[in-house]
Backbone bond lengths (Angstrom), bond angles and torsions (degrees), N, CA, C in turn:
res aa  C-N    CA-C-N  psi(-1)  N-CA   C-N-CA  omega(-1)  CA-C   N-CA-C  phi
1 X - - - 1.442 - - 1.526 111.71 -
2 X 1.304 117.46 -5.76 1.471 125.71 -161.25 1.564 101.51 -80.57
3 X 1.361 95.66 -41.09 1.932 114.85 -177.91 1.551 103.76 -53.52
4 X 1.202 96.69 -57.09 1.553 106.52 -171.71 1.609 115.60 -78.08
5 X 1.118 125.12 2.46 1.648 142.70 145.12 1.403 105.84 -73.10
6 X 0.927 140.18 -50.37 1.415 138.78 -167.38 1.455 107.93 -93.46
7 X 1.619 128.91 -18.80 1.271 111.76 177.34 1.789 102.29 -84.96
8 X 1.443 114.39 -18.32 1.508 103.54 -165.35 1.688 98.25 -95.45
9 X 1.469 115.99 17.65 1.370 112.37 156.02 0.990 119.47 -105.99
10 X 1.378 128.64 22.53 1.422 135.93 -138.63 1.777 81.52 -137.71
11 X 0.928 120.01 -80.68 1.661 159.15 -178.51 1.250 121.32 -124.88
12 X 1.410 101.76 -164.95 1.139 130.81 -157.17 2.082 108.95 -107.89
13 X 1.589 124.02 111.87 1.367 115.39 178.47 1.602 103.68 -102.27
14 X 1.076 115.99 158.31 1.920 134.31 123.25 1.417 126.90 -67.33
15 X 1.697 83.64 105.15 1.654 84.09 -166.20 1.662 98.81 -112.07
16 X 1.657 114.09 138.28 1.415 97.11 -170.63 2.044 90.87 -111.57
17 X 1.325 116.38 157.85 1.328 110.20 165.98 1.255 121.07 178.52
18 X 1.235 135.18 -175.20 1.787 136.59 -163.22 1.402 84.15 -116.74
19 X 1.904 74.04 120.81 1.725 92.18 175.80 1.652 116.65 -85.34
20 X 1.092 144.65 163.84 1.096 134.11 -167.94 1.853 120.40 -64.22
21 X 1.369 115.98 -8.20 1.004 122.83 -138.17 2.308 75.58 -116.19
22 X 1.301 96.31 -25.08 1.667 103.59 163.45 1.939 94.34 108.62
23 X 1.211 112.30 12.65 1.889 106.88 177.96 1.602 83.26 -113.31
24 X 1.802 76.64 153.26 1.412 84.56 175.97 1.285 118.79 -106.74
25 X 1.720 127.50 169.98 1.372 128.42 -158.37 1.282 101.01 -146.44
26 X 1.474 137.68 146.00 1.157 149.35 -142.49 2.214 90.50 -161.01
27 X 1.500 99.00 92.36 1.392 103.83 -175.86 1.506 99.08 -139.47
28 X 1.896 101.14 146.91 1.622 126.06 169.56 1.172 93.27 -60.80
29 X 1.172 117.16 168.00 1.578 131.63 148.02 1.201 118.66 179.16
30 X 1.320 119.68 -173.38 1.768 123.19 -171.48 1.527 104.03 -160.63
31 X 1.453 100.69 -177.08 1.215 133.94 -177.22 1.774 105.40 -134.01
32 X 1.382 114.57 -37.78 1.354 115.52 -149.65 1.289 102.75 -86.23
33 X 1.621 109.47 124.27 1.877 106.35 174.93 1.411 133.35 -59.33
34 X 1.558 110.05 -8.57 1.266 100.29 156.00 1.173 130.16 -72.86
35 X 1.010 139.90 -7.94 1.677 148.38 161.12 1.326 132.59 -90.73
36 X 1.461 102.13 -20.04 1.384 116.38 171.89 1.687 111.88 -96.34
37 X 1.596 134.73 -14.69 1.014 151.35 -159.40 1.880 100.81 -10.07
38 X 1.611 89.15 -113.18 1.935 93.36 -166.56 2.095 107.08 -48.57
39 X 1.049 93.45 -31.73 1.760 88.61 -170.04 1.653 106.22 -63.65
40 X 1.328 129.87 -13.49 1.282 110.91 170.27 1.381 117.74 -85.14
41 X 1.099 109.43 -26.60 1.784 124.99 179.64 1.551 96.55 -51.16
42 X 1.513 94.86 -59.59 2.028 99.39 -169.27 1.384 103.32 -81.79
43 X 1.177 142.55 -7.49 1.848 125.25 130.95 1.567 137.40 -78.18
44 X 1.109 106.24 0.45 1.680 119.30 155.67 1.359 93.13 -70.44
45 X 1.303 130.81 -84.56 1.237 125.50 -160.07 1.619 118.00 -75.19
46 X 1.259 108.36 19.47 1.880 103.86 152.12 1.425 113.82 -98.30
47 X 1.577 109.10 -24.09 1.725 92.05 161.66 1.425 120.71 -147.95
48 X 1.148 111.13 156.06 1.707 112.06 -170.29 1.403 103.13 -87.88
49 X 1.534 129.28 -15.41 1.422 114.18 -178.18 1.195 120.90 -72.50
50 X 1.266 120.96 151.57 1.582 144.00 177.09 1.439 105.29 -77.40
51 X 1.302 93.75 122.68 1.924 98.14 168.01 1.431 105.99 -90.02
52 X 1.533 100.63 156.89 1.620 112.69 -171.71 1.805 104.28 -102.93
53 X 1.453 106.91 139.24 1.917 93.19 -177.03 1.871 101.31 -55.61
54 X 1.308 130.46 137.46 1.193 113.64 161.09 1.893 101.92 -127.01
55 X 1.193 101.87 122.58 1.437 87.08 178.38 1.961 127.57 -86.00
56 X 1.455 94.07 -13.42 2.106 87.02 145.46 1.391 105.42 -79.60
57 X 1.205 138.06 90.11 1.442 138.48 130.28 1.224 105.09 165.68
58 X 1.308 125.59 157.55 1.474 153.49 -156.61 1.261 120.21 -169.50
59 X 1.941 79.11 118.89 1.620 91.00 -154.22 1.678 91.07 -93.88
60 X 1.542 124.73 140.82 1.076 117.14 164.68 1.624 108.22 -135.01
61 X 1.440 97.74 -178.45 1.598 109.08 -172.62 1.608 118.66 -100.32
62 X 1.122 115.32 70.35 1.575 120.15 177.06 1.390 125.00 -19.58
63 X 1.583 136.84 88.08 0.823 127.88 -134.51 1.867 95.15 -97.96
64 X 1.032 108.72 15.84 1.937 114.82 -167.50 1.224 91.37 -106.64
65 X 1.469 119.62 -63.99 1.452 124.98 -171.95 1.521 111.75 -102.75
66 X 1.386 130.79 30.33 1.056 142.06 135.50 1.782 106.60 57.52
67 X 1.722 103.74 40.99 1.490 119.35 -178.51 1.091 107.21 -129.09
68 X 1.049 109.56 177.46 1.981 132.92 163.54 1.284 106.26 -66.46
69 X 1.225 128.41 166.08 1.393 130.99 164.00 1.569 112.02 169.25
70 X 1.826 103.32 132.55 1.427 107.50 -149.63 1.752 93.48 -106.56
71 X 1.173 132.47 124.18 1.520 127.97 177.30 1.737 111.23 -101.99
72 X 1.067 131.25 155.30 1.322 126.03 -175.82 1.278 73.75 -100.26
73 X 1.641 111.82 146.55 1.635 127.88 164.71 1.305 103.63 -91.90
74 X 1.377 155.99 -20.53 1.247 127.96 144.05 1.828 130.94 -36.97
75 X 1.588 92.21 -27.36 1.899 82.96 -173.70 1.894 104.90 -99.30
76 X 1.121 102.16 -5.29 1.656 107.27 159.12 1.433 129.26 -19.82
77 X 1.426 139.84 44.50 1.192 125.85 -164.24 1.608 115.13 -54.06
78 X 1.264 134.27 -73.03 1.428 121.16 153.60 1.242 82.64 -131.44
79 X 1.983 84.77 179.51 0.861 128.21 174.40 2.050 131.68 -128.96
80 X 1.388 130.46 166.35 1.562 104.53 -167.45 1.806 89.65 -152.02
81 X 1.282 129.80 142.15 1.177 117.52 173.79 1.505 116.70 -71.85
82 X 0.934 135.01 -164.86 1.992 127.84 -179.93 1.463 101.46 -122.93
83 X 1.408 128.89 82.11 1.790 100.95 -179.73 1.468 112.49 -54.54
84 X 1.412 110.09 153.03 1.324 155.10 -144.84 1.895 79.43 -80.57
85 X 1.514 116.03 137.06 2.141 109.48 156.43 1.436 104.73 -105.40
């Protein structure tokens, strides 16, 4: 899981996995602030709480629907980085 921490700070992955609700979802996402730019600014300021490190879950930046979104890394089936066009 360490790889796949470091590629979504890198870029952009395809991450496939079981959503909590039990369907599965096949979503872009990131870590890296160049892709996430103004949209993290305007989710800092929707909440003042502090997140805790948890290492079941990974929070990434939905790069389609341009949100947050927390995945349990147990339901991770794979994952693929996105080369760069």
């Amino acid at each position: 899981m360490n790889e796949l921490r470091e590629e979504l700070k890198r870029g952009i992955c395809v991450i496939d996995f079981l959503k909590v609700d039990g369907s599965r979802r096949v979503m872009k996402c990131t870590q890296n602030q160049e892709y996430i730019r103004e949209h993290e600014t305007q989710y800092e300021k929707k909440t003042d709480r502090v997140r805790t490190e948890n290492e079941n879950l990974l929070v990434v930046f939905d790069t389609e629907k341009n949100d947050w979104r927390s995945i349990r890394v147990d339901n991770i089936s794979y994952w693929n980085p996105v080369e760069e066009q």
